[in-house]
C-alpha positions in Angstrom: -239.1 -18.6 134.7 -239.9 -18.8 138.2 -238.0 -16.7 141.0 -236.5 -18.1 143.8 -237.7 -18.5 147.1 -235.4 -15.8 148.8 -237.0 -13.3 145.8 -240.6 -14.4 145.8 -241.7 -10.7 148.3 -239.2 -8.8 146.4 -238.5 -7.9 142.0 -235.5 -5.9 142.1 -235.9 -2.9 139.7 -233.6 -2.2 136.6 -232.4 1.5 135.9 -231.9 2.0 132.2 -229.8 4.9 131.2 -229.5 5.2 127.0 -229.3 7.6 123.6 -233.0 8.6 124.6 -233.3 8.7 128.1 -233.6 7.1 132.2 -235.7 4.7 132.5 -236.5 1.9 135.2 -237.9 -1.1 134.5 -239.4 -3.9 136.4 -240.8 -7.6 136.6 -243.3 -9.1 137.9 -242.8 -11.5 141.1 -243.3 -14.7 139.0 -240.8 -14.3 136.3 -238.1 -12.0 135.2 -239.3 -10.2 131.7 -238.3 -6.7 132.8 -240.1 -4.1 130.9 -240.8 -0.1 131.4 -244.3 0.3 133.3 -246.2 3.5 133.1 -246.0 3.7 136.9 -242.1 4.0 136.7 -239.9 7.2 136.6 -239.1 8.0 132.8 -237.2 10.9 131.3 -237.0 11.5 127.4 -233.5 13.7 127.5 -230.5 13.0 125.8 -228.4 14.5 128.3 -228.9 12.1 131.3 -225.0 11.3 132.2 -225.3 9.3 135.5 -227.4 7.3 137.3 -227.1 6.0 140.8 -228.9 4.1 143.3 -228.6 4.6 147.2 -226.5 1.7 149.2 -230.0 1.2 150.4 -232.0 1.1 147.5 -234.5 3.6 148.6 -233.3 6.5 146.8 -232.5 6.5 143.0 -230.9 9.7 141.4 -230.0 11.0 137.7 -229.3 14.2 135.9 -231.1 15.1 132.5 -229.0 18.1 132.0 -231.4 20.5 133.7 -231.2 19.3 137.5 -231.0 16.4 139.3 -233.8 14.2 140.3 -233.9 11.8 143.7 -236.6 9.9 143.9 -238.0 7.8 146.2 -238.0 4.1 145.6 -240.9 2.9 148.2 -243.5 4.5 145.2 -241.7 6.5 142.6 -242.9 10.2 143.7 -239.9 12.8 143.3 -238.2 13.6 146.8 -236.3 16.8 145.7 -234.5 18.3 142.7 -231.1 19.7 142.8 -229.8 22.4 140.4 -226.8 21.3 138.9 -227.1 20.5 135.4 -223.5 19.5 134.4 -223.1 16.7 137.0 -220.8 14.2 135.6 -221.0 11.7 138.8 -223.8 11.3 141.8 -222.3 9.4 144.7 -224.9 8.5 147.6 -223.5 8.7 151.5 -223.6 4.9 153.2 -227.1 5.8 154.5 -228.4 7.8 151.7 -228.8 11.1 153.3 -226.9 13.1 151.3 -225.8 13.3 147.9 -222.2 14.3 146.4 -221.8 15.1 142.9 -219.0 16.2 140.6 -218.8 18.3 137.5 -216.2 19.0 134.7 -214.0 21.8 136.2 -213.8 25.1 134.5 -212.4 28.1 134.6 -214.5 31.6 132.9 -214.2 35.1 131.9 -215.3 36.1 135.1 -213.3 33.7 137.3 -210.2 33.0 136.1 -209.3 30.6 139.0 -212.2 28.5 138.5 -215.6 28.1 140.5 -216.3 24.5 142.6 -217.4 21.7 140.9 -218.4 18.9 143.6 -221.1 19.6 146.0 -222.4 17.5 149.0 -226.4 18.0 149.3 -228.8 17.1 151.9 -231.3 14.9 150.5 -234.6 15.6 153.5 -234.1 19.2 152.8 -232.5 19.7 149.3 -230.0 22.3 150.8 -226.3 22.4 149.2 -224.2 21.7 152.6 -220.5 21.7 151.1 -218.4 22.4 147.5 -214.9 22.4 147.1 -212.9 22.1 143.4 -211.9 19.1 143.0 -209.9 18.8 139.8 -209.2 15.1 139.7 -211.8 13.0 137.9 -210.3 10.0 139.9 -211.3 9.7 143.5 -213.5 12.9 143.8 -215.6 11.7 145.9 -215.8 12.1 150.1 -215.2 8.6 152.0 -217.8 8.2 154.4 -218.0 6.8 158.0 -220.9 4.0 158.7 -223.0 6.5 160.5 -222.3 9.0 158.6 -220.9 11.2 161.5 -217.6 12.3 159.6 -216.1 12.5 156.2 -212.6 12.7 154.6 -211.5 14.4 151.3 -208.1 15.2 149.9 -208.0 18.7 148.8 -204.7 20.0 148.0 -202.3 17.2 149.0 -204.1 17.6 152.7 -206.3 15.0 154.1 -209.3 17.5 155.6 -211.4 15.9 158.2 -215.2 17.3 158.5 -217.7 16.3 161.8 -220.4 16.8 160.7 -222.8 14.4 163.5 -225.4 16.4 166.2 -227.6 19.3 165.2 -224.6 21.5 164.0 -223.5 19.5 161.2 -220.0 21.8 160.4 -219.8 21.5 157.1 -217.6 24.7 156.5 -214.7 24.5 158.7 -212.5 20.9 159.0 -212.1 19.3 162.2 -209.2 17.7 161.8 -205.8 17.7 158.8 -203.1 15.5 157.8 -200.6 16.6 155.7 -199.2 15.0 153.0 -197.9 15.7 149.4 -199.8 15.8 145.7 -201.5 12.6 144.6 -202.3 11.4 148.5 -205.4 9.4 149.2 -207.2 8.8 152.4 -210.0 6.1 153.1 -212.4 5.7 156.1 -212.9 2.3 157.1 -216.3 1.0 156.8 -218.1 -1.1 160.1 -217.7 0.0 163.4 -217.3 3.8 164.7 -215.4 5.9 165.3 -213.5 4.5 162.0 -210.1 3.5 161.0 -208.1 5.7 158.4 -205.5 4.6 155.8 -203.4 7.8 154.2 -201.2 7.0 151.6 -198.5 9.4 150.6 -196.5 8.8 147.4 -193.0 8.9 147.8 -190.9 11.5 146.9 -187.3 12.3 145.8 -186.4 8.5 145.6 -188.1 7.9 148.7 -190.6 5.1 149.7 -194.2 5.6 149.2 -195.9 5.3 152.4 -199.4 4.1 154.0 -200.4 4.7 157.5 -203.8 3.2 159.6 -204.8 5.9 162.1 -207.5 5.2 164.8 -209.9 8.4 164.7 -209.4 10.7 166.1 -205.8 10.0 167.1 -204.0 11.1 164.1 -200.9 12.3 165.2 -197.6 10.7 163.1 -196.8 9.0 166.2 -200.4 7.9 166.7 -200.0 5.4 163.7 -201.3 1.6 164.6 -200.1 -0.1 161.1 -197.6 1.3 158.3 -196.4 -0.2 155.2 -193.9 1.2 152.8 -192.9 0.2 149.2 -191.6 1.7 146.2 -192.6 1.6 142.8 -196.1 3.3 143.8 -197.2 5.8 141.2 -200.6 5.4 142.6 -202.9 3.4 144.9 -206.3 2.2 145.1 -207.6 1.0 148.7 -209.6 -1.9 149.4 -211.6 -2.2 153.2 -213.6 -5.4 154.0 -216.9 -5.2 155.1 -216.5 -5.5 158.6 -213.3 -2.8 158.3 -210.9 -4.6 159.8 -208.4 -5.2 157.0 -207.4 -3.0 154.0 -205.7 -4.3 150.5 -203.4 -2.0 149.0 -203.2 -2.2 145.1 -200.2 -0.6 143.9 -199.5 0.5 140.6 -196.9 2.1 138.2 -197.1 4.1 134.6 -194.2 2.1 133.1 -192.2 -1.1 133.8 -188.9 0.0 133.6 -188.1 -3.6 133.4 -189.7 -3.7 129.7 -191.8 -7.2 130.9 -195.3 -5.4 130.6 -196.3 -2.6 128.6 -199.4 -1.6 131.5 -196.8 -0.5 133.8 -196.2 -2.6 137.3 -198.7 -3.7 140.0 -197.8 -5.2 143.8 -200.5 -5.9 146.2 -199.9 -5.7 150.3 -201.9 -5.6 153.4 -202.6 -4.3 156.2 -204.8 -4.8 159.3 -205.9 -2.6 161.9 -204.2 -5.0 164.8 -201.0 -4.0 163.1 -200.1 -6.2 161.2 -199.0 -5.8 157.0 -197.2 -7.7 154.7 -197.4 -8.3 151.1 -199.4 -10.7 149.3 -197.2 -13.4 147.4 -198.5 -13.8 144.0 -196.6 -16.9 142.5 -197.1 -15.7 138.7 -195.3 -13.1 137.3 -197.7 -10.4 135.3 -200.1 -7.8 136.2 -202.8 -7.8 138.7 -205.7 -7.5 136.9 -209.0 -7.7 139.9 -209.0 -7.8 143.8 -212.1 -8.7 145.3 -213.1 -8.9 149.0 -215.5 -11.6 150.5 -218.9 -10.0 151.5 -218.4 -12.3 154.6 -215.1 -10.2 155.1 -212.7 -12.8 156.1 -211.3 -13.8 152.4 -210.3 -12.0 149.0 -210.0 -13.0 145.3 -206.9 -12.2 143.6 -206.9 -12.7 139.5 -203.4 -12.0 138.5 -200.4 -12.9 135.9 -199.6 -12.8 132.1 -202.5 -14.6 130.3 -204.2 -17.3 130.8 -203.7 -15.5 134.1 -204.1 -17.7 137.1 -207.0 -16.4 140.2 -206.5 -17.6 143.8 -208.8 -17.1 147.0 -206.8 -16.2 150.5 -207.2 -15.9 153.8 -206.7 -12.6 156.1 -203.0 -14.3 156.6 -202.7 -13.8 153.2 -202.2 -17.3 152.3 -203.5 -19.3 149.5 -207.0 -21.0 150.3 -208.0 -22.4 147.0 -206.6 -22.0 143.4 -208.8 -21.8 141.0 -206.4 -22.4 138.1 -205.5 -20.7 135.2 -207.7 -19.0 132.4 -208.7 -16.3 130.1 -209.6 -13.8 133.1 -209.3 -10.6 134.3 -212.6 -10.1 136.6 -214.0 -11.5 139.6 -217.7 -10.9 141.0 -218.6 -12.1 144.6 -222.4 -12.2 144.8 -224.0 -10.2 147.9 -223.7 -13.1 150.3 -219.7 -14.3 149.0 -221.5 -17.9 148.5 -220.5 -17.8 144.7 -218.1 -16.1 142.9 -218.1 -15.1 138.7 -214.8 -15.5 137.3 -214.6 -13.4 133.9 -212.7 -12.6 131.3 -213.8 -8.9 129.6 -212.6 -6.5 127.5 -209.9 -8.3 124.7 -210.7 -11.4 126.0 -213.5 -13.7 124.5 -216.1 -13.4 127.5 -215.8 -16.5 129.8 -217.7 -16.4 132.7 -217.5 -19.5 135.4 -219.2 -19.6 138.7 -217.9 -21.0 141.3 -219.0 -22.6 145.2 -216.6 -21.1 147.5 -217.9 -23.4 149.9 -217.5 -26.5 148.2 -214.6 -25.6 146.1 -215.7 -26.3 142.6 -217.5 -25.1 139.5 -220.8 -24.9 139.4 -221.1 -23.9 135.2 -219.2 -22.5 132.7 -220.8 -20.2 129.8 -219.8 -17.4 127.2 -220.6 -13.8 127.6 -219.4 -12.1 124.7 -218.8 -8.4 124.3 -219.7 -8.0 127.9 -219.0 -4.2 129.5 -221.0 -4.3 132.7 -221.3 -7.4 135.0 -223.4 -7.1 138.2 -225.0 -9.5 140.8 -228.5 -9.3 141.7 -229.0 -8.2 144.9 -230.7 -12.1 146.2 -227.7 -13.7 145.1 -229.4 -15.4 142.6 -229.4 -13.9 139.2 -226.8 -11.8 137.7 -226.8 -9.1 134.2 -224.9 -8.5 131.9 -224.7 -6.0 129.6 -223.3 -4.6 126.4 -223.4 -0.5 126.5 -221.7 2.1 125.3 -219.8 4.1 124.2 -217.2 1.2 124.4 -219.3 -1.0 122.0 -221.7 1.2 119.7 -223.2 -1.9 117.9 -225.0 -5.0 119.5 -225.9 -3.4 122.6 -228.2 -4.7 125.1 -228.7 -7.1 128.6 -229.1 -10.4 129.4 -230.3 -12.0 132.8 -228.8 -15.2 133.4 -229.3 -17.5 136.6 -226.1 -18.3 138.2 -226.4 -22.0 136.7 -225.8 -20.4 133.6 -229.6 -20.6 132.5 -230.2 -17.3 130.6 -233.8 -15.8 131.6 -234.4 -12.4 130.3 -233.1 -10.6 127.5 -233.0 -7.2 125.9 -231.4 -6.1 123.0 -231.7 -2.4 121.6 -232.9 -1.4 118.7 -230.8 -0.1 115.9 -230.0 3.4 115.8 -229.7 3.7 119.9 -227.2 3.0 122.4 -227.4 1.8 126.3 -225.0 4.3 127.9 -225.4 2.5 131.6 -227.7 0.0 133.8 -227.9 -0.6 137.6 -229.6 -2.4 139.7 -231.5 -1.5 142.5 -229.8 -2.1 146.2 -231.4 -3.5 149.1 -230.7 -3.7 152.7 -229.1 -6.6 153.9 -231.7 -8.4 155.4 -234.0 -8.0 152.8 -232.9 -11.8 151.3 -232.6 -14.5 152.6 -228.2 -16.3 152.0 -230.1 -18.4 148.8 -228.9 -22.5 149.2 -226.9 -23.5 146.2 -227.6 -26.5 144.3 -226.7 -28.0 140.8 -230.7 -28.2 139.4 -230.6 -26.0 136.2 -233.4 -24.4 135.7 -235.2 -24.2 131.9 -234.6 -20.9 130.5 -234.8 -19.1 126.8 -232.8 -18.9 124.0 -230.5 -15.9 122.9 -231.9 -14.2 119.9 -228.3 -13.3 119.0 -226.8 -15.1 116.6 -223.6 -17.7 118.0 -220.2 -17.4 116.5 -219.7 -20.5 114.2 -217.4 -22.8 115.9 -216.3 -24.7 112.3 -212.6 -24.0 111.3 -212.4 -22.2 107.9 -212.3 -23.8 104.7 -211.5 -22.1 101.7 -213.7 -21.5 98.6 -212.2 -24.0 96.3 -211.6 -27.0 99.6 -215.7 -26.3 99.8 -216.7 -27.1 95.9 -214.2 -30.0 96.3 -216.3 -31.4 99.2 -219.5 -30.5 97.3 -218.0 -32.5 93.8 -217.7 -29.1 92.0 -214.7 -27.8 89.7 -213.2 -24.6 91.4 -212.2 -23.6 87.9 -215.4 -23.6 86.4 -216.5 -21.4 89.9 -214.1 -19.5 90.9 -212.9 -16.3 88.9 -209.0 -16.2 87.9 -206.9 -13.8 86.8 -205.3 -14.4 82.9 -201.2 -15.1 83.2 -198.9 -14.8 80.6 -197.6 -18.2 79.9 -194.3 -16.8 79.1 -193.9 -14.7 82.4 -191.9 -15.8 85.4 -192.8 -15.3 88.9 -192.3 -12.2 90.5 -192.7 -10.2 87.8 -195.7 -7.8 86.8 -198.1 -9.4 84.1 -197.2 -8.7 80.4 -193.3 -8.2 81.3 -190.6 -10.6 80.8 -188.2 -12.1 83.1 -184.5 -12.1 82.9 -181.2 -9.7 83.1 -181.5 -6.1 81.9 -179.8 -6.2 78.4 -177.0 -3.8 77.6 -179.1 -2.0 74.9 -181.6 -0.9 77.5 -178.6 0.2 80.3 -177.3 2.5 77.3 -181.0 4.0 76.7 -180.6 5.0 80.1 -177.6 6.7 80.0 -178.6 8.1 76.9 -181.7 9.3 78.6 -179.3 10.7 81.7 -176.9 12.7 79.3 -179.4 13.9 77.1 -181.5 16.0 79.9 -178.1 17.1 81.1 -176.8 18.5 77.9 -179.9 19.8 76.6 -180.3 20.9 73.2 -176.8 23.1 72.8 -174.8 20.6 74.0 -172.7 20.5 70.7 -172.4 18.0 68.3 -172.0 14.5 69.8 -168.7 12.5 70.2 -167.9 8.8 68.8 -168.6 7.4 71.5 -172.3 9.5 71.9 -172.7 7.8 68.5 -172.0 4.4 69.5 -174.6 4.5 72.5 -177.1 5.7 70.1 -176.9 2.9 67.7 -176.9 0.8 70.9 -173.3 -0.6 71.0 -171.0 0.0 73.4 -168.1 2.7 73.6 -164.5 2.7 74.0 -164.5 6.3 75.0 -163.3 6.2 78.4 -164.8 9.9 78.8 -168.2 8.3 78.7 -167.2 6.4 81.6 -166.3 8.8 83.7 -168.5 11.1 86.4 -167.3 14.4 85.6 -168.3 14.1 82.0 -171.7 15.4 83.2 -170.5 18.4 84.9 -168.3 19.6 82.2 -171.2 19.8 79.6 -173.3 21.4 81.9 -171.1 24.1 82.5 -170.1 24.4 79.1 -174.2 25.0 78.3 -173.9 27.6 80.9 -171.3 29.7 79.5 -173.0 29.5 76.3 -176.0 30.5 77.5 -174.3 33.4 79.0 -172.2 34.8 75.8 -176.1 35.0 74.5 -176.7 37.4 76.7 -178.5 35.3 78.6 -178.8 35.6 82.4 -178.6 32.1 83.9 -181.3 31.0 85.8 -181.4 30.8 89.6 -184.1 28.3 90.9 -185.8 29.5 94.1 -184.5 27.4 97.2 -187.6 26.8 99.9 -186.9 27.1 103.1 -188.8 24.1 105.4 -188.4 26.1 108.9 -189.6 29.7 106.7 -192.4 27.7 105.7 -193.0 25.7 108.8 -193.6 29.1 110.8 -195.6 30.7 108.2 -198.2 28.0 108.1 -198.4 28.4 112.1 -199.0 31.8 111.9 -201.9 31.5 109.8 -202.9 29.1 111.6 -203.6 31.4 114.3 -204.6 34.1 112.4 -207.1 31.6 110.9 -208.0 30.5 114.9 -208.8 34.5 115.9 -210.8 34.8 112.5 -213.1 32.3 114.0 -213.4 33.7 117.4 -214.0 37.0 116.9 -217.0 35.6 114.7 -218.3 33.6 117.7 -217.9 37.3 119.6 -219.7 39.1 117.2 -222.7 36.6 117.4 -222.5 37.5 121.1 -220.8 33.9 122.5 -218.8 35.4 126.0 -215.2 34.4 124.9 -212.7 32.6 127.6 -210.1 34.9 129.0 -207.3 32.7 127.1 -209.4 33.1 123.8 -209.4 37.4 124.6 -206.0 37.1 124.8 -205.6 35.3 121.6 -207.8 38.4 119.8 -205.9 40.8 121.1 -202.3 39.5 119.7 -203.9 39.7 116.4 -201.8 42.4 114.8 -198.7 41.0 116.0 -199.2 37.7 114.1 -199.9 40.0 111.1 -196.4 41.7 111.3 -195.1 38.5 111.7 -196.8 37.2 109.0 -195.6 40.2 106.6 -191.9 40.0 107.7 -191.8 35.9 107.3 -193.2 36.2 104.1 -191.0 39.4 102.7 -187.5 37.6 104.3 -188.8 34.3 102.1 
């Protein structure tokens, strides 16, 4: 399979993170069949939890669960390690400079308020320039200006600003604040310097959530050049074009109080940094489920409404350009140069991928991607991968290479026994390719080694030997039915009304384990029920009859000098606590074992130890008051 003109110069490497290791893998110029080369970076650890490539592509970074590794790209050689072997996520700056990575937050023995968990290094001389904790897995990391001058990061409801451009690079003291409440978010416009800011502060008290465009440094209240407010805003993601000139606003709730959804609510509005916001009209009522911008900056992709959800293109005007219809979708893709867009359907849905024109307006091809995860455009525009990883599918994993014509080219499926965890792949800068010309020639390309779902509707067993001039009953195994039985009713018991005779049994049955064995001698009408006929004794008929026997067998159990017997009542709530005490008892068992074998114990799991002899006093008095 031959490359493109626009890729001929340049194979864009793979990064392979799985069950055994990071490995990258590249082609050669003249066809796509990625593979691992000897020459590449490789680590055997089963520890590696992220990978990450610079906006740039020439620096590639991943932990092993030792340290982290940056590489550099231009020929593989190891630019510096960084000691931090429980990073969870690597984020690269916008010029690759420095590195930010974040960590599970914990709290120890030692210090009890916890220690930081994401760090900003300096990649040229491996120094650790800034931590913070930052307890929120969601939006961790800094936002970045272009040049990389400033950052922002919301650290206790306040939006801290750090300048960190010149030879001083202040790293330890913030510049500039805003304040704001728990669960704000700020965003640094991307493009041109000094930047834009958007803060969004969530409403409080039954007030309006609020977001306001600030033009750094001027960030006085009254300083504000845009502001938009909206309720129903439990949170917010936002969305800068390229150029940084507008920002979408993707607003979201926990729960519809309406009852019409069961993800909750989602409203979409925008705002420019002219001035000017207003909400984008969505005219289908559902969720939002993908907003994409236009590399070119001047349009978006909305995919949106109950399924088959319908997916629109607009204008900065926020008005409908082109409407792609409706569908099983929930993704979009633009490709680096917004040429073509993927339109996808993931997750529950069956994997429909189309690619469409944007310039001509139509569909270029129309294939099925099946248990697809990750989705990612190459970076020529060309070619995009998918892939099937884990641990959100554990079985069938692998990725394919397809060519946006819907030829697949390359494909790699993992053995048995291991699991691809994550796969990227390599950035460039912008000018590296060449905006590639799209045309309808299909290229010839391979075919899956995956077996395809059978698209015959099901015929049953005996429909088949039918077709085939077989006797199902000579084939097929049945079960043996009693002539005599009627439906509904178990094999080998008769249909029909409950005869008297049996009813009386019952009773019999009833009054005998009342009554017991010193019941006295039995009436007429106890007679008559034993031969099976019925009685004319109205006694027999009546519900107190039971009672009076039993306590006549009382009484007589007490004139021979018998003491009656009192049956032990349990107690649910007695026994509820009692199990929950030993519970814990059973919990502080364990961890003084772990203390003994000389684990450092939490300073939650000391305190546990030490209330040890009160759960045993407890125990003791629950168990004498039973």
């Amino acid at each position: 399979m031959a490359l493109d003109s626009c890729a001929i110069n340049v194979c864009p490497a793979i990064a392979v993170r799985s069950s055994i290791g990071v490995e990258v893998w590249s082609c050669e110029s003249t066809n796509l069949q990625y593979e691992y080369k000897p020459n590449l970076p490789k680590e055997d650890s089963r520890n590696c939890r992220s990978i990450s490539f610079s906006s740039d592509g020439r620096s590639f970074a991943y932990s092993n669960g030792n340290e982290i590794k940056v590489i550099n790209t231009k020929d593989w050689t190891i630019k510096c390690t960084l000691p931090r072997p429980k990073a969870f996520y690597l984020k690269f700056s916008p010029l690759g400079n420095y590195l930010s990575t974040w960590e599970l937050y914990t709290v120890t023995k030692d210090k009890p308020e916890g220690s930081p968990n994401m760090f900003i290094y300096e990649l040229s001389s491996g120094l650790q320039m800034f931590d913070v904790v930052q307890k929120n897995q969601t939006d961790w990391e800094p936002s970045w200006s272009s040049d990389e001058s400033l950052f922002a990061i919301v650290i206790g409801g306040e939006a801290l600003f750090y300048d960190v451009s010149g030879d001083s690079k202040n790293f330890s003291h913030s510049t500039r604040k805003i304040g704001g409440s728990r669960g704000a978010v700020v965003s640094l416009s991307p493009g041109a310097c000094p930047p834009c800011v958007a803060v969004y502060t969530p409403g409080s008290k039954g007030g309006p959530s609020m977001c306001k465009l600030y033009k750094y440094p001027s960030l006085s209240p009254n300083q504000a050049i845009a502001c938009k407010s909206f309720f129903q805003a439990d949170r917010v993601e936002l969305l800068w074009n390229k150029r940084g000139s507008g920002v979408l606003l993707l607003t979201s709730t926990e729960v519809d109080k309406s009852g019409a959804s069961y993800y909750g609510n989602q409203a979409l509005h925008f705002m420019a940094t002219k001035g000017d916001s207003c909400s984008v009209p969505l005219s289908k009522e559902g969720p939002v489920h993908c907003v994409k911008w236009s590399p070119k900056a001047t349009e978006f992709v909305v995919v949106y409404g109950f399924m088959p959800s319908k997916a629109a293109l607009y204008n900065l005007k926020c008005d409908v350009v082109f409407d792609f219809g409706e569908g099983p979708r929930n993704c979009a893709y633009f490709n680096p140069f917004g040429n073509l867009v993927a339109l996808a359907g993931f997750g529950n849905l069956p994997g429909n991928v189309e690619i469409w024109d944007i310039k001509k307006k139509e569909k270029l091809t129309d294939i099925k991607c099946p248990d697809t995860t990750y989705f990612e455009w190459s970076p020529n525009g060309v070619y995009f991968i998918t892939a099937t990883t884990a641990p959100r599918l554990r079985i069938g994993n692998g990725f394919k290479v397809y060519h946006y014509s819907g030829s697949l080219v390359h494909e790699t499926i993992w053995p048995q026994g291991q699991e691809l965890l994550g796969i990227e792949w390599q950035k460039f800068p912008e000018n590296q390719f060449a905006e590639p010309i799209i045309t309808k020639v299909k290229p010839e390309g391979i075919k899956s080694s995956l077996p395809e779902a059978s698209k015959k509707a099901y015929t049953p067993p005996h429909l088949r030997m039918i077709k085939e001039g077989k006797d199902p009953d000579k084939f097929l195994p049945r079960s043996q039915i009693n002539s005599n039985a009627q439906p509904g009713f178990p094999v080998g018991r008769k249909g029909g009304l409950k005869t008297n005779a049996s009813k009386a049994n019952r009773i019999k049955n009833k009054k005998e384990l009342a009554v017991g064995n010193d019941a006295g001698p039995a009436t007429s009408g106890e007679k008559n029920f034993k031969n099976g006929a019925p009685s004319n004794n109205d006694e027999l008929n009546q519900p107190h009859r039971k009672l009076k026997v039993t306590k006549q067998t009382n009484d007589d159990n007490i004139q021979d000098g018998q003491k009656p017997v009192n049956k032990k009542v349990n107690n649910p709530e007695k026994e509820k606590k009692i199990r929950h005490v030993a519970k814990k008892l059973s919990d502080i068992k364990k961890l003084k074992l772990r203390q003994e074998q000389g684990e450092t114990l939490e300073l939650n799991q000391l305190n546990k130890i030490s209330m040890e002899a009160k759960f045993l006093e407890e125990l003791k008095f629950l168990k004498l008051t039973t």
